[in-house]
C-alpha positions as CSV (number, residue, x, y, z in Angstrom):
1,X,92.7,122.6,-49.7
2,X,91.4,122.3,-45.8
3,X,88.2,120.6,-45.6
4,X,85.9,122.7,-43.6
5,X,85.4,121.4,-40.0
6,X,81.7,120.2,-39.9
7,X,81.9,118.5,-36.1
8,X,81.7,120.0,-32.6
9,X,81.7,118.6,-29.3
10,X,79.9,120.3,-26.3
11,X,80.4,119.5,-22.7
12,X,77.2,119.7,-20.6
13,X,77.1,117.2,-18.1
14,X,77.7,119.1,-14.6
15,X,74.9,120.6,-12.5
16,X,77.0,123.5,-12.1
17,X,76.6,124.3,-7.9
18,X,77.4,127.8,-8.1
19,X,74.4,128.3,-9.4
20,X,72.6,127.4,-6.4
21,X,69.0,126.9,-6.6
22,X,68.6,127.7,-10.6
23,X,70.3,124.1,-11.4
24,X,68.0,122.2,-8.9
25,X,65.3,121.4,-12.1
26,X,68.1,122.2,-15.0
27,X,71.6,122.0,-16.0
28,X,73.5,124.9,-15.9
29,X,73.6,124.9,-19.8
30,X,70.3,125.1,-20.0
31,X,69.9,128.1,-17.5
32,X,67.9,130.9,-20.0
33,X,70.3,134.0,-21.2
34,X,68.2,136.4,-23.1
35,X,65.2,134.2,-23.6
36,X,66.9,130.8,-24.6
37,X,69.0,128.2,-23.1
38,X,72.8,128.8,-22.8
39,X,73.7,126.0,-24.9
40,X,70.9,126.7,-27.6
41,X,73.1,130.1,-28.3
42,X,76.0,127.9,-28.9
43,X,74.4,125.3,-31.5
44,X,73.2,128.1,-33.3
45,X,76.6,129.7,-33.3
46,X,78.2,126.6,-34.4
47,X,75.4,125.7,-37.5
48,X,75.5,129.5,-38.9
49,X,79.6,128.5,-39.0
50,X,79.2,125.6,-41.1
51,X,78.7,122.6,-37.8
52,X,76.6,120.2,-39.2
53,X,77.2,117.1,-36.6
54,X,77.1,117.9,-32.7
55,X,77.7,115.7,-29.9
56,X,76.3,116.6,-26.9
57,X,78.1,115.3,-23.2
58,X,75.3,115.2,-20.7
59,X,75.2,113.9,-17.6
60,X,73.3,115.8,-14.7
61,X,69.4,116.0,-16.2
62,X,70.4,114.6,-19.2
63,X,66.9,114.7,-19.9
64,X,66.0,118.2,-20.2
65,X,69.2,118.3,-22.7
66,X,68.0,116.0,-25.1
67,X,64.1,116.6,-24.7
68,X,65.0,120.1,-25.5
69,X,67.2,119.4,-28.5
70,X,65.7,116.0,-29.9
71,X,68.1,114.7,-33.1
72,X,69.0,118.1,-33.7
73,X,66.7,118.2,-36.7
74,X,64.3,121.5,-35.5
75,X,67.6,123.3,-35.7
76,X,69.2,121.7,-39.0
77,X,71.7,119.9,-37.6
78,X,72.7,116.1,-36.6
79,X,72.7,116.3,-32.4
80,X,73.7,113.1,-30.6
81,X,74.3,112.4,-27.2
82,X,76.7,110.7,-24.8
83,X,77.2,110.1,-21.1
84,X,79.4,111.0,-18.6
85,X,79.1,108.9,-16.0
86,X,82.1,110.2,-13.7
87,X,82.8,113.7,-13.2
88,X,86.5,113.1,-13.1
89,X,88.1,115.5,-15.4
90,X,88.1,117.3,-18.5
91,X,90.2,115.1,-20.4
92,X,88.1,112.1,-19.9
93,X,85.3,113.9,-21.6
94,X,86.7,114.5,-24.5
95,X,87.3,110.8,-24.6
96,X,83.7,110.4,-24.8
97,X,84.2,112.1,-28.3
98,X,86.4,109.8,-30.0
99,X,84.2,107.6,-31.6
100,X,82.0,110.6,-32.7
101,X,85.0,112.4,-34.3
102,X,86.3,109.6,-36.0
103,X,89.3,110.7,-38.2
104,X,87.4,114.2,-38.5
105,X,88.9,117.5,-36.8
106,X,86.1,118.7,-34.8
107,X,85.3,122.4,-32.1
108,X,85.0,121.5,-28.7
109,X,83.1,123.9,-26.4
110,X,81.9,124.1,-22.7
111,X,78.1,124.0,-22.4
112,X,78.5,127.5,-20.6
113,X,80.8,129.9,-22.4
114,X,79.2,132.0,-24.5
115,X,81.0,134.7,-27.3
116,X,80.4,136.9,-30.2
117,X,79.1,133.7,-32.8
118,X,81.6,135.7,-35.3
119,X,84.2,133.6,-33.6
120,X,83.3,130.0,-34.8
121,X,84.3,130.6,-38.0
122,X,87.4,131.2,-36.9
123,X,87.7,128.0,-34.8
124,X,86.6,126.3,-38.0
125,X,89.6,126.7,-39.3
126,X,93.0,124.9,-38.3
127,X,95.1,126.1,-41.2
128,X,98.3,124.0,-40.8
129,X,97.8,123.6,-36.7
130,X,97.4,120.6,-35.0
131,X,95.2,122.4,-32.1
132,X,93.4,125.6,-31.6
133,X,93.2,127.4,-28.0
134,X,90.9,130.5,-27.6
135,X,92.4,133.1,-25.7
136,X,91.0,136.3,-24.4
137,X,93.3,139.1,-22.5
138,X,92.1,138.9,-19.1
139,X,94.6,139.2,-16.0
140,X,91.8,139.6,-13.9
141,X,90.4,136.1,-14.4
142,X,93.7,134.2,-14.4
143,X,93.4,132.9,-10.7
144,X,90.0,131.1,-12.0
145,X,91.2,129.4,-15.3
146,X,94.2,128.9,-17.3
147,X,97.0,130.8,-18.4
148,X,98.2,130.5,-22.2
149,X,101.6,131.0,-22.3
150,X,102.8,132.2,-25.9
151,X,105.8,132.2,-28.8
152,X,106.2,135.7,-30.8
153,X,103.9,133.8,-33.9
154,X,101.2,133.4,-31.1
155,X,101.6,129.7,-30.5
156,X,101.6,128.0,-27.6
157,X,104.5,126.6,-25.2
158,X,102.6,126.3,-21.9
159,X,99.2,126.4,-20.4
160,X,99.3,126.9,-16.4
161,X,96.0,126.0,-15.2
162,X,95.0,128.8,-11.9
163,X,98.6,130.2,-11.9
164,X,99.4,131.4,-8.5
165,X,101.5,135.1,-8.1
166,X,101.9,137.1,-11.2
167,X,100.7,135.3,-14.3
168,X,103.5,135.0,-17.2
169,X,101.2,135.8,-20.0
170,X,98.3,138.3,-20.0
171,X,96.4,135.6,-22.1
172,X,93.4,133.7,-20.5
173,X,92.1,130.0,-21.8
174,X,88.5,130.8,-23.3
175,X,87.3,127.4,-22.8
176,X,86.6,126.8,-27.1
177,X,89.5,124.7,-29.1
178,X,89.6,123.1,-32.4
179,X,91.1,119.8,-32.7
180,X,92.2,117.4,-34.8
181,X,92.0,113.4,-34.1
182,X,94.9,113.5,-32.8
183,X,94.4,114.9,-29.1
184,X,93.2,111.4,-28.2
185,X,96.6,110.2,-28.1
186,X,97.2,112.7,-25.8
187,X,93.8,112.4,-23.2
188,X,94.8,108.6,-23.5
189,X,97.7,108.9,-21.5
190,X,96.8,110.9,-18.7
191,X,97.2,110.8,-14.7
192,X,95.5,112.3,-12.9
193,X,96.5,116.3,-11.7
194,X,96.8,117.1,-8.6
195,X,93.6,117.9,-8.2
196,X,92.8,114.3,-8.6
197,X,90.9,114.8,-11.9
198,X,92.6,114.4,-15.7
199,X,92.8,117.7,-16.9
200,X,92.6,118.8,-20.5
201,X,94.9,121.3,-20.4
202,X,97.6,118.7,-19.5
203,X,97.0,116.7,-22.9
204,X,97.3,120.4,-24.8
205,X,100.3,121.0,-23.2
206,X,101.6,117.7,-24.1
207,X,100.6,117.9,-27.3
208,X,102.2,121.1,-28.0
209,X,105.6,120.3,-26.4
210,X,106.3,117.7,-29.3
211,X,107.0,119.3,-32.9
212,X,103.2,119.7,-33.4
213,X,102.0,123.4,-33.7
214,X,98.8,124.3,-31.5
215,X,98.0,127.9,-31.7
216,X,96.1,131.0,-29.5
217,X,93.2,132.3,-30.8
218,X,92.1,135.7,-30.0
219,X,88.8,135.6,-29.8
220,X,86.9,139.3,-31.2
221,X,83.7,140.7,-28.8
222,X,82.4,140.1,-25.4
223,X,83.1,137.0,-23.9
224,X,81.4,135.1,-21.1
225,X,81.7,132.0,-18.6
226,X,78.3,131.8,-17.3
227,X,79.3,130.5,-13.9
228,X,78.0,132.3,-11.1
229,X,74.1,134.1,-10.9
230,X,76.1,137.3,-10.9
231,X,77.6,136.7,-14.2
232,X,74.1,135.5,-15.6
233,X,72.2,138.8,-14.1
234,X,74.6,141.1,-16.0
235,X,74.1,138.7,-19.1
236,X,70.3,139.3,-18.5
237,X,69.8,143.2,-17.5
């Protein structure tokens, strides 16, 4: 039998500019939604799935993250913290996470996505996968994320990060996977994109292009990536 996944990592260590003015005192994962901070939604998520150990990337006011969230102890959980020093890619981040994951599977969630809490259970489960990738069907947002290409049992075969012209899958990268130790060979050994940053998505792909099985994940209710003030004012009327 599976052991339940008890460890999630969540990235919060960019100011988040499009934000403008409401990231000059806090970091965008800490930007209220409905009375509390962004991120606070998404540990409570996590715990009421069975998360018991969190680590926490910070990086831009680390301070107010940690201040805010102590040991973790005022929300019955384990919270510890690392650094991001760089800002040079996803992948490197998750990096971060290796010694906290140990030989564990563990969630791994962006400080600023925020979904039905229903979900995590979900994620908490890898059932014979080597990866989860949340997916949502979204053609309208493919030009600002990724595109999760798909088999016919919903698994994937490619992941196009801001596909330009007609997408080849309706199915949008939610920014929430489930991993197990085993995506650190993969971060380990990569260059950087285009872009000039090493990309996450390129170590997914990787990672499912050998015999290993990562699977889509459609995630159930709304969805959001808190990104812009006019995505947090709709959040908030």
């Amino acid at each position: 039998m599976t052991q339940p996944i008890q460890k999630a990592v969540l990235l919060a260590a960019g100011r988040g500019t499009r934000m403008r003015d409401l990231t000059n005192e806090l970091p965008k994962p800490m930007i209220p939604v409905k009375g509390k901070p962004i991120l606070q939604h998404i540990v409570e998520g996590l715990r009421d799935a069975g998360i018991k150990q969190i680590l926490i990337v910070v990086g831009y006011r680390a301070d107010v993250v940690t201040n805010y969230f102590g040991d973790g102890s005022a929300f019955a959980l384990s919270i510890e913290y690392v650094t991001q020093v760089i800002q040079d890619g996803t992948g490197r981040v998750v990096e971060l996470a290796r010694e906290f994951a140990g030989t564990d599977s563990f969630i791994l969630s962006y400080g600023d996505i925020l979904v039905d809490p229903q979900n995590y259970q979900a994620l908490a489960k890898l059932d014979g996968a080597e990866a989860l990738v949340s997916v949502k069907r979204n053609e309208q947002e493919m030009a600002k994320g990724g595109c999760v290409v798909v088999n016919e049992h919903f698994m994937l075969t490619d992941l196009i990060e801001k596909p330009v012209g007609p997408a080849p899958s309706p199915w949008y990268n939610a920014g929430i996977y489930t991993f197990r130790p085993s995506i650190f060979e993969f971060t380990a050994r990569l260059e950087p994109s285009p872009r000039g940053e090493y990309e996450l998505t390129d170590a997914i792909r990787c990672l499912a292009q050998t015999s290993q099985k990562v699977r889509a994940l459609e995630l159930g209710g709304a969805w959001a990536d808190v990104r812009d003030p006019e995505v947090l004012a709709e959040l908030n009327s």
